[in-house]
C-alpha positions as CSV (number, residue, x, y, z in Angstrom):
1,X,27.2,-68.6,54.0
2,X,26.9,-65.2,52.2
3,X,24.1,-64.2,50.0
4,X,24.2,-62.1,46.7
5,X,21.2,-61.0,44.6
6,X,21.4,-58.4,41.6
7,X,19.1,-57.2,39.4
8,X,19.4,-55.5,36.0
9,X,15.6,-53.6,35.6
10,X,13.7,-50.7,34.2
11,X,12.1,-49.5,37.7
12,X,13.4,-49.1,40.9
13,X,15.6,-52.0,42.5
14,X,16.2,-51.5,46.1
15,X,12.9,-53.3,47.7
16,X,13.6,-55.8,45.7
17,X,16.8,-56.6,46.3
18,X,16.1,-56.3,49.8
19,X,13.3,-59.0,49.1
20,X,16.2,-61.3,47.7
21,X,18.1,-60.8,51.0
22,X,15.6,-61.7,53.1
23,X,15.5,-65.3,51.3
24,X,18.8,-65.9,52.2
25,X,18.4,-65.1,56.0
26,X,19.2,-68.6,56.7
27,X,22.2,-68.4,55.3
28,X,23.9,-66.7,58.6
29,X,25.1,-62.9,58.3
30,X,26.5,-60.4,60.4
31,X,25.7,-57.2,58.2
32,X,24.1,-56.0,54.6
33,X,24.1,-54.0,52.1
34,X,23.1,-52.7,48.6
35,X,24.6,-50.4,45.4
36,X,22.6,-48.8,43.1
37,X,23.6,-47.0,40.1
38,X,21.1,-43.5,39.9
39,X,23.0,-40.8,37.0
40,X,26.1,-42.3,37.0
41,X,26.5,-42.4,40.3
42,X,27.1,-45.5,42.9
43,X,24.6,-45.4,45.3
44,X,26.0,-47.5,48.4
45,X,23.9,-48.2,51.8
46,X,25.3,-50.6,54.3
47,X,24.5,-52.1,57.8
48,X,25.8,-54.2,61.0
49,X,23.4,-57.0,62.1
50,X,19.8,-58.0,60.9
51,X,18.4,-56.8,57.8
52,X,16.1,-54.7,60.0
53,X,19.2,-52.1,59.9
54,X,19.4,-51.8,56.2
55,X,15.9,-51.6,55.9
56,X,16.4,-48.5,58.7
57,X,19.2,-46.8,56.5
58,X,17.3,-47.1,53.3
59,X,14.2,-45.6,55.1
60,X,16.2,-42.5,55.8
61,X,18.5,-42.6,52.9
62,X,17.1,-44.1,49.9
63,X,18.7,-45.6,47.1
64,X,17.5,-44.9,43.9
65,X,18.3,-46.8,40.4
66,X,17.3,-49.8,38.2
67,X,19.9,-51.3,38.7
68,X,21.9,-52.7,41.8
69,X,23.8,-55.6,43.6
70,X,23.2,-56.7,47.6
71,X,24.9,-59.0,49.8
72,X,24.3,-60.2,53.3
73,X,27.8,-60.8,55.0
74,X,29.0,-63.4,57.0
75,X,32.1,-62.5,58.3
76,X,35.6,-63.8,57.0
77,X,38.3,-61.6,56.6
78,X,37.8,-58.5,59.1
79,X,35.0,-58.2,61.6
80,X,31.5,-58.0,61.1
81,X,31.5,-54.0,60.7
82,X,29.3,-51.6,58.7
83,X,33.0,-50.4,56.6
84,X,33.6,-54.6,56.1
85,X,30.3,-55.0,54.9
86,X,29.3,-55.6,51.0
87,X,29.1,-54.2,48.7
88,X,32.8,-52.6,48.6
89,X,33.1,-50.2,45.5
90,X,35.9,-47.7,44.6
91,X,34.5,-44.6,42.0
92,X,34.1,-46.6,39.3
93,X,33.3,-50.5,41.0
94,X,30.9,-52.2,43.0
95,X,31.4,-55.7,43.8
96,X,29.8,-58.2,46.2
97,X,31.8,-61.7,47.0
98,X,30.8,-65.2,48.5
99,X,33.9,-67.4,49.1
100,X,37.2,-67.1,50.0
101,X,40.4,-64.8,48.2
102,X,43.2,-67.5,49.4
103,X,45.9,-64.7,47.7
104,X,44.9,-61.7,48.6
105,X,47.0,-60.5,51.1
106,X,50.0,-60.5,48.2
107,X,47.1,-58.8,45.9
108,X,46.1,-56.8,48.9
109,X,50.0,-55.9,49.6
110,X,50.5,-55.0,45.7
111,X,47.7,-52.6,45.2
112,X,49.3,-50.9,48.5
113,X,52.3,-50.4,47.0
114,X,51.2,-48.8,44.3
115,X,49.9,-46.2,46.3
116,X,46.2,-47.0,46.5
117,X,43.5,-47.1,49.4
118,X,41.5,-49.9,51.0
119,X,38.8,-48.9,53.3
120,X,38.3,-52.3,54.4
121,X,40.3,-55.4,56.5
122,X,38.0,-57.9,53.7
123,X,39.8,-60.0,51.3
124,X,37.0,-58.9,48.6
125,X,37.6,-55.3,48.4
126,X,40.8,-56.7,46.5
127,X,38.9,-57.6,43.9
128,X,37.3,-54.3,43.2
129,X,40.3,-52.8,43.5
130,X,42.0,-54.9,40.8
131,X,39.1,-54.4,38.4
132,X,39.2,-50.6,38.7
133,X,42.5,-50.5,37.7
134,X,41.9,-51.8,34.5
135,X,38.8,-49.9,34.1
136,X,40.7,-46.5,34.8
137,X,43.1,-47.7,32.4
138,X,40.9,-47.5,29.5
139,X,39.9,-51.5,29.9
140,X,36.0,-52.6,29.1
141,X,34.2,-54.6,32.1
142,X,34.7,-57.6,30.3
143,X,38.5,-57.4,29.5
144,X,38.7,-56.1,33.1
145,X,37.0,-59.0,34.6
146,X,38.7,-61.1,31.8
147,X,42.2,-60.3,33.2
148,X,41.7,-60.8,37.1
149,X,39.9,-63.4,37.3
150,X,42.6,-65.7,36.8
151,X,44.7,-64.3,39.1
152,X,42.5,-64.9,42.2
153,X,42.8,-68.3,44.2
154,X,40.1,-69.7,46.0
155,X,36.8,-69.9,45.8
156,X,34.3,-67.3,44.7
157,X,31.0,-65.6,43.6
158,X,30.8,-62.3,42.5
159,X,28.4,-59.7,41.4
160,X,29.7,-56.6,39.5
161,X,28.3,-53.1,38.6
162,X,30.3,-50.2,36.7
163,X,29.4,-46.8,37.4
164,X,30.1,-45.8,33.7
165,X,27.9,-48.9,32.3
166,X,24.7,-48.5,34.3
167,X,22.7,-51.1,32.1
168,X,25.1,-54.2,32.8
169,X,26.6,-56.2,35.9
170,X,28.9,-59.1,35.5
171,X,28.9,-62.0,37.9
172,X,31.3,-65.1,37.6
173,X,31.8,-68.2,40.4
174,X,34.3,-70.6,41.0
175,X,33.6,-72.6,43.7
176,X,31.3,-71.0,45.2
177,X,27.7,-71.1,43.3
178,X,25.8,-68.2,41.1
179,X,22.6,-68.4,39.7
180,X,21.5,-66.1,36.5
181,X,17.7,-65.1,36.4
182,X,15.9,-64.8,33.1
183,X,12.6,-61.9,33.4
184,X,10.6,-59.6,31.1
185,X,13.0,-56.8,29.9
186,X,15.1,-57.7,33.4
187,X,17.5,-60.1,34.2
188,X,19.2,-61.5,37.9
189,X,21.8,-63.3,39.9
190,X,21.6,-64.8,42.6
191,X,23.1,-67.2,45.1
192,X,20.7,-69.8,44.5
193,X,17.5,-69.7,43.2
194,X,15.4,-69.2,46.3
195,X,16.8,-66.0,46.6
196,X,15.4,-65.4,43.2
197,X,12.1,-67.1,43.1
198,X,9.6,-64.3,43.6
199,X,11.4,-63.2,40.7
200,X,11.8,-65.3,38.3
201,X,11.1,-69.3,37.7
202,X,13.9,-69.5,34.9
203,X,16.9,-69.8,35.8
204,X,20.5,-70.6,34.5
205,X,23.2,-72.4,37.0
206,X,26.5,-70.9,36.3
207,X,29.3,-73.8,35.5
208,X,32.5,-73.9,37.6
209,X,34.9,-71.2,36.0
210,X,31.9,-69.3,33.9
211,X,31.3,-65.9,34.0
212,X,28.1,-63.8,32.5
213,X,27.5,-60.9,31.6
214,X,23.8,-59.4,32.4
215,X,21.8,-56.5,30.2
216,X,17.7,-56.1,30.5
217,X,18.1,-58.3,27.4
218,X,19.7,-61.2,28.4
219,X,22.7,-63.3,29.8
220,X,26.2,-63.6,27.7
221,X,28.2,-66.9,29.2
222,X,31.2,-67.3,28.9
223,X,33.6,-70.2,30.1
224,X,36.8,-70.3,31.9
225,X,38.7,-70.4,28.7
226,X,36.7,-67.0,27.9
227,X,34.7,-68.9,25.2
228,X,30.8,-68.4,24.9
229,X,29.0,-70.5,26.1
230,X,25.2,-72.3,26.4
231,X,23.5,-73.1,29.8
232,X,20.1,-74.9,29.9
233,X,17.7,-72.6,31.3
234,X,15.4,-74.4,33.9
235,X,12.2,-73.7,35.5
236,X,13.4,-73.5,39.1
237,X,10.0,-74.5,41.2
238,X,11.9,-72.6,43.9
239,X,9.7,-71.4,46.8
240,X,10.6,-70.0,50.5
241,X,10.7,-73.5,52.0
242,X,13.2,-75.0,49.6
243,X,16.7,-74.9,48.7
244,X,17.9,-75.8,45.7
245,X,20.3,-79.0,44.3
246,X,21.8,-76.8,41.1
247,X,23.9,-79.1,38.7
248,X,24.3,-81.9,41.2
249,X,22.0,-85.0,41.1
250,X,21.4,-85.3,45.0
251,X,21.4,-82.7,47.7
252,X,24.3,-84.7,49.8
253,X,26.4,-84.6,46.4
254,X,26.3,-80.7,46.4
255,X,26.9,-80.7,50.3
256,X,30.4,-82.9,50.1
257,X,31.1,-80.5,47.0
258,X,30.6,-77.6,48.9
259,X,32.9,-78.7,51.7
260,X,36.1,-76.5,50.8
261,X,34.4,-73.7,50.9
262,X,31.9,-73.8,54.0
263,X,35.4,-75.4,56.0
264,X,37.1,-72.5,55.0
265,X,34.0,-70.2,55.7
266,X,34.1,-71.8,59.5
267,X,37.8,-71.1,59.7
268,X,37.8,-67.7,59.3
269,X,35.7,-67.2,62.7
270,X,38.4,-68.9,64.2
271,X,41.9,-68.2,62.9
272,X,43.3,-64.9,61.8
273,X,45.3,-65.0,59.3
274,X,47.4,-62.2,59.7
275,X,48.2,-62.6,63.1
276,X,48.3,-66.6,62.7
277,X,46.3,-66.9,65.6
278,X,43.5,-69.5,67.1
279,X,40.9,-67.2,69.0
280,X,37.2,-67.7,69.9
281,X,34.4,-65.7,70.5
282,X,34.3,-63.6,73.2
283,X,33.4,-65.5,76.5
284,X,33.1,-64.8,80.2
285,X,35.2,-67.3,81.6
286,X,38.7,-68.4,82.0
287,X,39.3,-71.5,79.4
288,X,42.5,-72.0,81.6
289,X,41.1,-72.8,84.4
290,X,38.8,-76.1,82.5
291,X,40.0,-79.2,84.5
292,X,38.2,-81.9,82.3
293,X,35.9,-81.9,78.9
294,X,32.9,-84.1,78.8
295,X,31.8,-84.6,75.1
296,X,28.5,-85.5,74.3
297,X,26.7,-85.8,70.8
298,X,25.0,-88.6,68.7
299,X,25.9,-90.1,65.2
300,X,28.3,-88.7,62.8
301,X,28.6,-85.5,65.5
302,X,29.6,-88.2,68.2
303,X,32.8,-89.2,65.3
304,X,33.9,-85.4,65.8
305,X,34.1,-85.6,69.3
306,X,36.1,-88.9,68.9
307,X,38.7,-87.2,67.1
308,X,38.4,-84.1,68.9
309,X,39.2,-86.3,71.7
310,X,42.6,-87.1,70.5
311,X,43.2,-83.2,70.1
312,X,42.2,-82.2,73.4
313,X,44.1,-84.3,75.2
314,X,47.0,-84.3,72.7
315,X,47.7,-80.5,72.2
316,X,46.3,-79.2,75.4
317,X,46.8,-82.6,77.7
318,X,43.2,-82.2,79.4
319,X,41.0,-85.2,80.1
320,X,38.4,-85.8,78.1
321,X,35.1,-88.3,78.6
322,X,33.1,-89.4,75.7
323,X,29.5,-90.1,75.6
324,X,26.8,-90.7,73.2
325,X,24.3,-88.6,74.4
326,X,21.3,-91.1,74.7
327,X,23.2,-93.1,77.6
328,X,24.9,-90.1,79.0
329,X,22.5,-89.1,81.8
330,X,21.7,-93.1,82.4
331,X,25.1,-93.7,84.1
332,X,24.7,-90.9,86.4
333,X,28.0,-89.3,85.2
334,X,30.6,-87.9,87.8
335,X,30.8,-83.7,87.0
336,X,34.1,-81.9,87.9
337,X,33.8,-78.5,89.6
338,X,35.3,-76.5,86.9
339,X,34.5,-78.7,83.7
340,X,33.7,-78.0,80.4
341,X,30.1,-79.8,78.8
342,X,31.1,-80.2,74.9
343,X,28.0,-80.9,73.0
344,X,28.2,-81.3,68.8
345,X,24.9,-81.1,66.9
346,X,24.2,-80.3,63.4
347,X,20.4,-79.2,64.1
348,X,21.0,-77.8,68.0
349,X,17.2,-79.4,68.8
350,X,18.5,-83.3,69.0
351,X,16.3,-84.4,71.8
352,X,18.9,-87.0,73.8
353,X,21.7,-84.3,73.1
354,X,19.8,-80.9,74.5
355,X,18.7,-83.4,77.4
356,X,22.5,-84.1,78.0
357,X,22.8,-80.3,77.8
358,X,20.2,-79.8,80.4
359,X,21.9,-82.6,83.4
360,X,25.1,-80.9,83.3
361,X,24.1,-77.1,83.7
362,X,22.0,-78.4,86.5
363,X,25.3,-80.1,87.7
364,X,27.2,-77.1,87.1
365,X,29.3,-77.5,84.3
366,X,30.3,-74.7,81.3
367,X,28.1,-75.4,78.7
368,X,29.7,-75.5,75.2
369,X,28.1,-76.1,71.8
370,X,29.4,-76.8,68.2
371,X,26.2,-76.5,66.0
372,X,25.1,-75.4,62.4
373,X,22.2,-73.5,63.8
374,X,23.2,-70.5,65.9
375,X,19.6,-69.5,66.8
376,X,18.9,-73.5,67.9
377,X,17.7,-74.5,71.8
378,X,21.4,-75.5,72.3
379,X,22.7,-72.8,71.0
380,X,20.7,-70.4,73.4
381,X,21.3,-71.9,76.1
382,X,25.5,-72.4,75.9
383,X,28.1,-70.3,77.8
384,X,30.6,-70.6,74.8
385,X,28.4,-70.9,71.3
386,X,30.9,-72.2,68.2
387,X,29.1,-71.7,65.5
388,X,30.1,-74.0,62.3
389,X,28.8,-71.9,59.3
390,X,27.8,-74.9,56.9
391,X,24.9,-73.6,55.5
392,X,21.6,-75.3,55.6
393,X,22.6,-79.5,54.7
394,X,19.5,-81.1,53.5
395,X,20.7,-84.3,53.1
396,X,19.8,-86.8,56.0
397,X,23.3,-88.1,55.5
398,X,25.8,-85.5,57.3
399,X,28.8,-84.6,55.5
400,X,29.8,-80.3,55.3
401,X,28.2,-80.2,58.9
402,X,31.0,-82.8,60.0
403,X,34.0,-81.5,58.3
404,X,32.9,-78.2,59.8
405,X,32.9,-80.0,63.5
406,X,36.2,-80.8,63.2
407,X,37.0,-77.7,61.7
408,X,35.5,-75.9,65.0
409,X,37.1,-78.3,67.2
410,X,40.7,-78.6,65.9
411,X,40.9,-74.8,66.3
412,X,39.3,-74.8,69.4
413,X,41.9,-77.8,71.2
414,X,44.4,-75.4,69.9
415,X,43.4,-72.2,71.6
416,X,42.5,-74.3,74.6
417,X,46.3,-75.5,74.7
418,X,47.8,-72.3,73.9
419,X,45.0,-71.1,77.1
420,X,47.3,-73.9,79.1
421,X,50.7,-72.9,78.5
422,X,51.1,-76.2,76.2
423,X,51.6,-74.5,72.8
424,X,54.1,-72.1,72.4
425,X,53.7,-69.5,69.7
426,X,55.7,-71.1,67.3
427,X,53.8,-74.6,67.5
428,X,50.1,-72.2,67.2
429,X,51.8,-70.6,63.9
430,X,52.2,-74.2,62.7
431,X,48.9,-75.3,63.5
432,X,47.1,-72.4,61.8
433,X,49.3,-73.0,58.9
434,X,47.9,-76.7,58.6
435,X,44.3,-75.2,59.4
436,X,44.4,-72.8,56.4
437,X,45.8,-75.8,54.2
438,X,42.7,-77.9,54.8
439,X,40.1,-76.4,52.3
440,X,42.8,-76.5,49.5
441,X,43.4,-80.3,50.8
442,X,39.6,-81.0,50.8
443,X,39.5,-79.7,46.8
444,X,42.5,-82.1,46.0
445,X,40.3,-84.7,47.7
446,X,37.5,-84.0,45.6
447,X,39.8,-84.1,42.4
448,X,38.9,-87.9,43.0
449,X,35.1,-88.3,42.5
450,X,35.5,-89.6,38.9
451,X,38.0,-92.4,40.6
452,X,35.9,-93.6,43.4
453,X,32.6,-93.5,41.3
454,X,34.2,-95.8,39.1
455,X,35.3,-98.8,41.9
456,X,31.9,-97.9,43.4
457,X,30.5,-101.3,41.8
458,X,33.4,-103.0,43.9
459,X,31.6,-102.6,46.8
460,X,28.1,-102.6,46.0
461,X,27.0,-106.4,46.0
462,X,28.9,-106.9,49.5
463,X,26.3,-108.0,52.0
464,X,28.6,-106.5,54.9
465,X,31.9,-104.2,54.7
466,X,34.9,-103.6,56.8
467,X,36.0,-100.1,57.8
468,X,39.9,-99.9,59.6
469,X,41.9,-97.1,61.2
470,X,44.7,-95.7,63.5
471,X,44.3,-92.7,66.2
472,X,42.4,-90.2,64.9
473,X,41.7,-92.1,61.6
474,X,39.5,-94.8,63.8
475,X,36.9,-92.4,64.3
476,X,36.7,-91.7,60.4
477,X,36.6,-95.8,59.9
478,X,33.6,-95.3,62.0
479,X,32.0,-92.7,60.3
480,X,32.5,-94.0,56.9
481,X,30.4,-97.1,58.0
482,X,28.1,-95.3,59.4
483,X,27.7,-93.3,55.6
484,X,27.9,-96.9,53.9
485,X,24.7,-98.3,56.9
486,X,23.2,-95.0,56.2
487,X,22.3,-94.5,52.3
488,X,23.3,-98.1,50.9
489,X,22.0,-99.9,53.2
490,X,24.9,-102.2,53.4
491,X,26.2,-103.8,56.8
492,X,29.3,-102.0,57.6
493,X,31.3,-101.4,60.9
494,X,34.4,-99.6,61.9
495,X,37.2,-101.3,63.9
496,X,40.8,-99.8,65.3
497,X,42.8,-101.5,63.0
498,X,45.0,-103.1,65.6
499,X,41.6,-104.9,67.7
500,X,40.7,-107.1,64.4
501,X,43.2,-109.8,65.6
502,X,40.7,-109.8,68.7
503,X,37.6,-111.0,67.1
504,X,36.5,-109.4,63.9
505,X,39.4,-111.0,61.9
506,X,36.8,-114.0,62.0
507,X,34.6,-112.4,59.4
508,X,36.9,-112.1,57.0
509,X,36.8,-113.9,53.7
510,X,36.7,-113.2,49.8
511,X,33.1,-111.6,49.7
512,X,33.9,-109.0,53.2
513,X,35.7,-105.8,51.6
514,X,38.2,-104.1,54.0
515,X,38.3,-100.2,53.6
516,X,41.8,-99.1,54.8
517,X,42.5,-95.5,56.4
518,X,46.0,-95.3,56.5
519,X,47.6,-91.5,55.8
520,X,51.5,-92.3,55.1
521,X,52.5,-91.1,59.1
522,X,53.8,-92.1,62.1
523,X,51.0,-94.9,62.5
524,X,51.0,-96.3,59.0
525,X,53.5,-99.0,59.4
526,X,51.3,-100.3,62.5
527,X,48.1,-99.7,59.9
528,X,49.6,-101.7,57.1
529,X,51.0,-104.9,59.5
530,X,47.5,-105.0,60.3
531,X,45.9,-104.7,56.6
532,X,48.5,-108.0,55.8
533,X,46.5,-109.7,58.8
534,X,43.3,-109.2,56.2
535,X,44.9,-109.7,53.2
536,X,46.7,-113.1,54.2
537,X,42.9,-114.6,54.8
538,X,41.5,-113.5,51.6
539,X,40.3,-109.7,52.5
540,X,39.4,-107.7,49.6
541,X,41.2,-104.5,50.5
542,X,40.5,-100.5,49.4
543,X,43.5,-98.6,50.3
544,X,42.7,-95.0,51.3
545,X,46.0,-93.7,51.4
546,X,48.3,-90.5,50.1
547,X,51.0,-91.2,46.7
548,X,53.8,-92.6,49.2
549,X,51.3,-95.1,51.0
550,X,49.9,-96.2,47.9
551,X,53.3,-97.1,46.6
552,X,54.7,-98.9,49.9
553,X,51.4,-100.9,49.9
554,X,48.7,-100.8,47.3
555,X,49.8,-103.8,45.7
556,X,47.6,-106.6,45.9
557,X,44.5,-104.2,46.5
558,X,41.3,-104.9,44.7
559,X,41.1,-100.8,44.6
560,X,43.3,-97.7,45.7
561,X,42.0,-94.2,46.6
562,X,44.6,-91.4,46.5
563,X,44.5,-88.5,48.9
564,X,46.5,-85.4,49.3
565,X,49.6,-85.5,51.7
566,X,48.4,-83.7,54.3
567,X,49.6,-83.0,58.3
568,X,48.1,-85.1,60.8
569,X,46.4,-82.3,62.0
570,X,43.9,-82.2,59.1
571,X,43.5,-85.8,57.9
572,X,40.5,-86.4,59.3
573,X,39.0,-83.5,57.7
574,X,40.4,-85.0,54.1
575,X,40.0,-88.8,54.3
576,X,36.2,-87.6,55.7
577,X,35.8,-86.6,51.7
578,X,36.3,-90.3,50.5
579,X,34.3,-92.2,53.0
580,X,31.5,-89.8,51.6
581,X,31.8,-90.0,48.4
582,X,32.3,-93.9,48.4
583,X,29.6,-94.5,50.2
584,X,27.7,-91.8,47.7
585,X,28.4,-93.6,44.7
586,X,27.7,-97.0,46.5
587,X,24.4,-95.6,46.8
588,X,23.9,-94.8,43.7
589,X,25.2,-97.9,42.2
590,X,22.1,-99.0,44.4
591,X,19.7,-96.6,43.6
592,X,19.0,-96.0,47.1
593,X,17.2,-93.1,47.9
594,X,20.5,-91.4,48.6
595,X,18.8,-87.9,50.6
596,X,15.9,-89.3,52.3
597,X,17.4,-92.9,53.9
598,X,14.6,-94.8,54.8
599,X,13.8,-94.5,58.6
600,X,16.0,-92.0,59.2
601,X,15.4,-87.9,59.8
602,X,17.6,-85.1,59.4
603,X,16.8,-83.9,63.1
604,X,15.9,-86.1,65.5
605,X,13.4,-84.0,68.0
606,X,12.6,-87.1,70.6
607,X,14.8,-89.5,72.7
């Protein structure tokens, strides 16, 4: 994830803001940069790659001023270049941006049209042009701002100077999160408040919608509707080894909340939009020629693989073995000349998983690796790295690292089957239509916290729970037990809906309640003949289901959970939002320790 930091000061800014970037190294970023304003006039430096480039440029080329923005850039819209890197500025705006501008190829197309210049391929530089035109027509920042915001969709932070104000910078977020900084005779935003703890300890989180405007005398809020506003101001406690909750009352709360925008983060290394293409990082061997995919992972990452099973052999029609990684090596696995190793890990150090790893480079295999942490053991030692891009997930439970999995992995059976002549252009349009629908989806999932918080009591006094689904929504019944096991500390299991006749049909009763996956689809009839099984000997049943599955069947359910109507393709990324947040507010209901599970670590370092 990107990293912003501005600072309105009396002295000089640029060490600094550099400072503030170096804080948000783990992040992930592919380039950096600064703007200063020195007499009126926008000082801009920018570099490709480590922070050690910027620090280079400014050596030779200093930027002077007391006041400035900085960004380190991970890559979205437009490769990681020194002319895509923030901050983008026209002569009168600067402007860094975190998130995503879902419109701004129509924006983009517009500003064309009327006859101006973008330097850049980035989604962002939109923005500064938008706001410039309102400047140069006689607007005030804060009209100017006032007026685009509400035409951008997605998700955003941004961080604003004006060449003709240099005592102010305007920052706003939606979506994506923006921290103001309170000093003496200086004031700061920043991504989060790490970024900004040498700097300050008191800090304001923006709201969802605000927007602030920053002098060396304070912080004007104002709200969506434009109205000014109050935010508490908190003493951070922020140091280098910690990352911060902001409004939300656990760190796995913030992490399923920030799941639109790290899924949409991870798609953009992976699908170009124009082009409506799946493509990968650049690798040294031919993907046609992979006869067979061996997946191996452990825990939640082992539920991607399941359903990246289904796409592999679905949309590209190659064979694909499955293996939790601590029994992998034990049953001496056959290894096809010419196969691919798949291993999925949030952390990249799991001990059973880089073991796995290990066994099949000795025996040969291509050595792939989905992981969060691109400068992990795994990750070094892979033929084909796929990065994820979630950002750092504290919480022991894994929920943006998961969604971001299958992110990686849908794309990635895509471009494997258009590799084997499966998918014809056509189909790989459709599919990165559906991919670029899923953070939007994911939002309209969230729309639903306030409704599964409030049947959350429904399911807290069960002693053991029942998870059911179909295809590629049996390995989300899985994983939402496994959430339920992991922070309630309830007894829950998954089962394929259609195996309950065959022996877990016998648990059943009026206390056991029955969580049903069942998207309205080609396999929701089959889901629902097997949800009357439960209901005919006294199941209490949850239906997770979209408006026209809810309506067919929701009668007679103790509780209904609506979801989005979404393709196939995606559903497992939406319905993972629910399992999440049910078991979440089970938890809670609990007062389980909800981030730190009892007996469980975030990365598991030994076998």
């Amino acid at each position: 994830m990107c990293g912003i930091i501005g600072i309105v000061s009396k002295s000089a800014v640029a060490n600094r803001l550099v400072d503030g970037l170096k804080r948000m190294e783990y992040r992930g970023y592919d380039s950096a940069g600064i703007c200063t304003i020195d007499g009126g006039t926008l000082v801009r430096r920018r570099a490709q790659g480590k922070l050690i480039n910027l620090v280079d440029e400014l050596n030779g080329n200093p930027a002077s001023g007391d006041i400035g923005i900085a960004h380190t850039r991970w890559a979205t819209h437009g490769a990681p270049t020194t002319h895509n890197a923030h901050p983008h500025a026209t002569d009168h705006v600067a402007l860094v941006h975190n998130g995503i501008i879902e419109n701004f190829k129509p924006l983009r197309n517009e500003l064309i049209g009327k006859g101006r210049t973008l330097e850049s391929e980035t989604d962002s530089e939109v923005v500064a042009h938008l706001i410039s035109e309102r400047i140069e027509a006689g607007s005030s920042p804060e009209d100017a701002v006032k007026a685009v915001l509400p035409t951008l969709r997605g998700a955003f932070a941004l961080a604003i100077a004006f060449r003709e104000y240099p005592d102010m910078l305007i920052g706003a977020r939606l979506g994506s999160p923006l921290v103001v900084g309170y000093g003496d005779g200086e004031m700061f935003l920043g991504s989060d408040a790490l970024a900004l703890a040498p700097l300050t300890q008191k800090i304001a989180y923006l709201e969802e919608g605000d927007w602030v405007v920053i002098t060396r005398d304070g912080a004007a809020i104002f709200d969506e509707e434009n109205n000014q506003v109050e935010r508490e101001i908190s003493t951070s406690g922020a140091s280098a080894a910690s990352v911060e909750k902001g409004n939300y009352r656990h760190y796995m709360q913030k992490e399923i909340f920030e799941q639109p925008t790290v899924v949409a983060q991870t798609l953009a290394s992976y699908v170009h939009r124009a082009e409506e293409t799946v493509a990968l990082p650049q690798i040294d061997f031919d993907l046609s020629e992979v006869k067979r995919i061996t997946i191996v992972a452990c825990g939640t990452s082992y539920y991607a693989g399941m359903v990246a099973k289904y796409w592999f052999e679905q949309f590209a029609r190659v064979p694909v073995d499955l293996d939790v990684a601590s029994e992998f090596r034990y049953r001496d696995p056959v290894l096809e000349d010419g196969g691919l190793a798949l291993f999925i890990s949030q952390s990249g150090e799991t001990a059973d998983t880089l073991a796995a790893l290990r066994h099949c480079k000795k025996e040969g295999q291509i050595i792939g690796v989905v992981v969060n942490v691109p400068t992990s053991s795994m990750a070094r030692e892979a033929d084909l790295l796929l990065p994820t891009h979630a950002g750092p997930e504290i919480g022991v439970a894994s929920t943006k690292a998961f969604t971001c999995q299958l992110a990686v992995l849908a794309a990635l059976a895509a471009h494997l089957a258009v590799k084997k002549g499966r998918m014809d252009r056509a189909e790989e349009q459709e599919v990165v239509k559906h991919l670029l629908e899923a953070p939007a989806c994911l939002n309209a999932a969230l729309d639903h916290d306030d409704d599964i918080a409030s049947m959350a009591h429904l399911i807290a006094p069960a002693r053991d729970v029942l998870y059911l689904g179909r295809g590629p929504d049996y390995p989300l019944a899985l994983e939402g037990a496994l959430k339920l096991k992991e922070i309630s500390y309830i007894h829950a299991e998954g089962y394929a809906s259609g195996e309950m006749k065959h022996g877990p049909i016998a648990l059943i009763d009026e206390l056991v309640p029955v969580i049903v996956l069942a998207p309205s689809g080609p396999l929701f009839e089959k889901t629902v003949s097997n949800m009357h099984e439960v209901r005919a000997r006294g199941g209490q049943i949850v239906l997770i289901s979209d408006r026209d599955g809810i309506v067919e069947a929701g009668e007679g359910c103790i509780a209904t959970i609506e979801m989005p109507k979404v393709h196939p393709l995606i559903a497992p990324l939406v319905y993972a939002v629910p399992v999440q947040l049910l078991a979440y507010h089970v938890a809670c209901v609990k007062g389980t320790d909800v981030d730190q599970p009892r007996n469980l670590a975030k990365s598991v370092t030994v076998e």
